[in-house]
C-alpha positions as CSV (number, residue, x, y, z in Angstrom):
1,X,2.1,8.3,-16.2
2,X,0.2,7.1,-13.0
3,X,-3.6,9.1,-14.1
4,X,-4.8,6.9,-11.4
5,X,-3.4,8.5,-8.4
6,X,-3.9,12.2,-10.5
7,X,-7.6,11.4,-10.3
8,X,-7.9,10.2,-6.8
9,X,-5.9,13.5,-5.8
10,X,-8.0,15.9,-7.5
11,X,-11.4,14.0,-7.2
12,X,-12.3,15.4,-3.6
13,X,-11.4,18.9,-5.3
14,X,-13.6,21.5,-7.5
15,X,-10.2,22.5,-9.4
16,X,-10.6,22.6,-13.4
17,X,-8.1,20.1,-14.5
18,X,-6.8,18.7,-17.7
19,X,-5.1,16.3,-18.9
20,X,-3.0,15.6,-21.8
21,X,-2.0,11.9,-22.5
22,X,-1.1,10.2,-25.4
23,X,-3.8,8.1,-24.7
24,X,-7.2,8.5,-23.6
25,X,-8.0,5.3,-21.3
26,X,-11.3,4.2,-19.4
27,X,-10.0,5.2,-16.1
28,X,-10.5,1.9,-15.1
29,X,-13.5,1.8,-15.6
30,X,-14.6,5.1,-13.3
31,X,-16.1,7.8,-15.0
32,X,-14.0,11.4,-14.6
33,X,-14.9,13.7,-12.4
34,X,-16.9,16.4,-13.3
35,X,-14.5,19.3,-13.3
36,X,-11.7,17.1,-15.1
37,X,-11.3,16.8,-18.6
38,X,-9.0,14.3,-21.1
39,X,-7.5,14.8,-24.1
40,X,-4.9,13.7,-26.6
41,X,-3.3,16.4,-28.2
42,X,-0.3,16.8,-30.7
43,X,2.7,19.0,-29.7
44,X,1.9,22.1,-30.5
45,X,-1.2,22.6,-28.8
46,X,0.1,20.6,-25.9
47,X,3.1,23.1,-25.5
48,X,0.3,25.9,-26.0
49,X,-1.9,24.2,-23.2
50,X,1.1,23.8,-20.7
51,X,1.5,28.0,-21.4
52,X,-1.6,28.4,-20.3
53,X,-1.8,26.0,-17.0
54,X,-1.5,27.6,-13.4
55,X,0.5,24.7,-12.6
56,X,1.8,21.7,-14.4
57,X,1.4,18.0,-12.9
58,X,3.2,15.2,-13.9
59,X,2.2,12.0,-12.0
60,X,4.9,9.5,-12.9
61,X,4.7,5.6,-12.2
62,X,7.0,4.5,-9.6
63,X,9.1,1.8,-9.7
64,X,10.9,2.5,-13.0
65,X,14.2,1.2,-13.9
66,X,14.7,4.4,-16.6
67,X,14.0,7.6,-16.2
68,X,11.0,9.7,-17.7
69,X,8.5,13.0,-18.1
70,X,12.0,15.3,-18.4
71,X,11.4,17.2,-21.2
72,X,8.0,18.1,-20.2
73,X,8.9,19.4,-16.7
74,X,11.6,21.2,-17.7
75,X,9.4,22.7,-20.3
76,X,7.2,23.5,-17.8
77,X,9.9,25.3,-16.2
78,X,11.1,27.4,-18.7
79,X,7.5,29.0,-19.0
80,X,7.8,29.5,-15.8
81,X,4.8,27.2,-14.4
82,X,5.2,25.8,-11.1
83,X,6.0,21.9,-11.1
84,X,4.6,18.7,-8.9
85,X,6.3,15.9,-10.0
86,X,6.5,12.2,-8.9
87,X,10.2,11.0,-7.2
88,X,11.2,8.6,-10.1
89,X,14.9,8.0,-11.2
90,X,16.2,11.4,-12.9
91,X,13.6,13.5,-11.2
92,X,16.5,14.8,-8.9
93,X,19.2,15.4,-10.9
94,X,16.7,18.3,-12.8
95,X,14.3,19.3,-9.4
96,X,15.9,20.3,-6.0
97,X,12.4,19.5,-4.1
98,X,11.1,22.7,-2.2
99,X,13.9,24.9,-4.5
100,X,12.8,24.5,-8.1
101,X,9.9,22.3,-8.1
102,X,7.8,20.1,-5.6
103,X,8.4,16.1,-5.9
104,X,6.3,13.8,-4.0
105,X,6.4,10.1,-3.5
106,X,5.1,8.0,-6.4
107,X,1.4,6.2,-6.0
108,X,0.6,8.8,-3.3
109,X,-2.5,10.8,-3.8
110,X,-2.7,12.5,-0.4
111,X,0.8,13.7,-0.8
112,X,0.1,15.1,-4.4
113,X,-3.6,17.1,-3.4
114,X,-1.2,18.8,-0.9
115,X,1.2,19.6,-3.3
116,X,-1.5,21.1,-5.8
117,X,-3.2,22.9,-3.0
118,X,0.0,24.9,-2.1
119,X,0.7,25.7,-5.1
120,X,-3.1,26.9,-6.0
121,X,-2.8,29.1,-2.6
122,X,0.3,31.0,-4.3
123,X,2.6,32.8,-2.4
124,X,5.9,34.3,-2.5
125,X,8.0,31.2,-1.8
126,X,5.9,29.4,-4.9
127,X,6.4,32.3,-7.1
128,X,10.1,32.1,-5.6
129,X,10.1,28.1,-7.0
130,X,9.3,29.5,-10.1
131,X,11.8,31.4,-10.7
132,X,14.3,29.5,-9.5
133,X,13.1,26.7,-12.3
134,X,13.5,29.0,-14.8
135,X,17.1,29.8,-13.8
136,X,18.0,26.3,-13.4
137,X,16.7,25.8,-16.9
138,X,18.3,28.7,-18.4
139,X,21.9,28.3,-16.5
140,X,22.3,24.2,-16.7
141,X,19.9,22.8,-19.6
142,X,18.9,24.9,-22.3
143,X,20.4,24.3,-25.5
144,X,23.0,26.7,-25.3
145,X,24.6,25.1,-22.1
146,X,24.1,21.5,-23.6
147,X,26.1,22.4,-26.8
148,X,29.1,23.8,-24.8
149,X,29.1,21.0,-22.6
150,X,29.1,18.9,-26.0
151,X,31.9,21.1,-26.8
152,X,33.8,20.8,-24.0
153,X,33.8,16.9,-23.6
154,X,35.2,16.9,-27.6
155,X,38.0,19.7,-26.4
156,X,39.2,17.3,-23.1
157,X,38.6,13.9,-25.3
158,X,41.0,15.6,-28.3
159,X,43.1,16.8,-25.6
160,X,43.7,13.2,-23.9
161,X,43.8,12.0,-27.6
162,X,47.7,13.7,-28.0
């Protein structure tokens, strides 16, 4: 996760924000601001917090050779909280940017306090992001559609197997 540009892109604002990382780290150095708060969490509570965010952010590192942050987006999704994430490989094959989710470039600050500002001014085409996400979820990665996927690459390799 890339907390650094997170910080410099909330800093300037007076929003209440959170963060849950796996690690606490010294900001490098720079205290946090004083409306945002760290923590480390274990899953439960950290799935509890997400249910109770206005908006999720995930500030991923750029420059990535794998991909990353997928399950907690999409979890994100499913409950229905809009989503800012950073482009890194496999953010696109789970986000359609403006459609399901807002994805800005990596390391970019001023790009993500936009994002977070739209999002806190609401609307109808956010709320219509939102549900869009959840459909997308429901219809092409909850665990129903990956088991009949699973099921249907067995049918076509037994098939080819004859």
């Amino acid at each position: 996760r890339d907390y650094g540009t997170l910080l410099e892109a909330v800093r300037p604002l007076s929003i209440s924000t959170l963060i849950v990382a796996r690690q606490v780290a010294d900001w490098n150095g720079k205290p946090l601001p004083p409306h945002v708060t760290a923590k480390t969490t274990d899953p439960l509570e950290f799935r509890r917090l997400m249910g109770g965010a206005r908006l999720v952010v995930l500030p991923l590192s750029g420059g990535l050779l794998q991909s990353t942050g997928q399950q907690s987006y999409l979890n994100a999704m499913v409950l229905k909280k809009p989503v800012i994430v950073s482009e890194v490989p496999g953010v696109l094959d789970h986000i359609t940017p403006e459609v399901t989710g807002i994805v800005v470039p990596p390391g970019d600050p001023a790009a993500l306090r936009e994002a977070i500002l739209r999002v806190m001014a609401g609307g109808p085409e956010v709320q219509k992001m939102v549900e869009a996400a959840y459909q997308r979820v429901q219809n092409e990665f909850s665990l129903n559609h990956f088991v009949g996927r699973i099921i249907s690459l067995g049918e076509r390799i037994s098939q080819n197997a004859k």
